[in-house]
N, C-alpha and C positions, 0 to 999 in steps of 0.2 A: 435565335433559331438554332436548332440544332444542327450537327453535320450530318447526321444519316438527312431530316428535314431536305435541308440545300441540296445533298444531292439527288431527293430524287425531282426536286425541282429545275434541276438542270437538267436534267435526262428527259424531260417534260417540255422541256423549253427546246431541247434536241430535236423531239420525235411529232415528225407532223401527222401518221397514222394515227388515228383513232383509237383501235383497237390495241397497237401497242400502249397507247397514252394509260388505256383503262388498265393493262398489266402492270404498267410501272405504278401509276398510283396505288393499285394494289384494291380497287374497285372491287368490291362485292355486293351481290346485288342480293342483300339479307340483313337486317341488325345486327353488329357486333357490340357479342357479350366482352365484355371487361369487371373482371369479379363479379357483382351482384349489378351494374351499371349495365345496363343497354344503350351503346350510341350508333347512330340515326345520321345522313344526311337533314333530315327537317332539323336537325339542332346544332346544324353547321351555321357561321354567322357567312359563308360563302351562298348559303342555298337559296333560291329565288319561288318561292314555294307559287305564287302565279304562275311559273313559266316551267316548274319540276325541270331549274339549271342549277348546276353549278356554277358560280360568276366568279370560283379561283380562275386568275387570269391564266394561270400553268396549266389547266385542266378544260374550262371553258364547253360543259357539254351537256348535256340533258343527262339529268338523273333521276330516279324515284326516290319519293322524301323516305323511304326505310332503309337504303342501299348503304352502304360506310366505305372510305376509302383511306389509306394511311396516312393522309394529309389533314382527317377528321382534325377540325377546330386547332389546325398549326398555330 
């Protein structure tokens, strides 16, 4: 795992607001383009697509399956 990774997982693991939490992760609630790649919470192996969560234990929140956040597929 990388160090930038770790740490924004400790800063995650820090922050019991919500709202900060979506900051740090770096949540956006829209596809991130990457070159010609679009990636998607639906193609995080985190996403719970029954339940549109997140099941990253550092994150742990309802998401939409198009949303991306910098933890995408750590």
């Amino acid at each position: 795992m990388e160090a930038s990774t770790q740490a924004i997982i400790d800063r995650l693991r820090a922050t019991p607001d919500m709202e900060q939490r979506e900051e740090i992760a770096g949540l956006v609630r829209k596809p991130h383009k990457n070159g010609g790649a679009t990636q998607q919470c639906h193609e995080c192996i985190y996403f719970m697509p029954n339940h549109a969560f997140c099941n990253l234990p550092e994150l742990n929140f309802p998401v939409n399956a198009d949303w991306w956040c910098k933890l995408w597929r750590m």
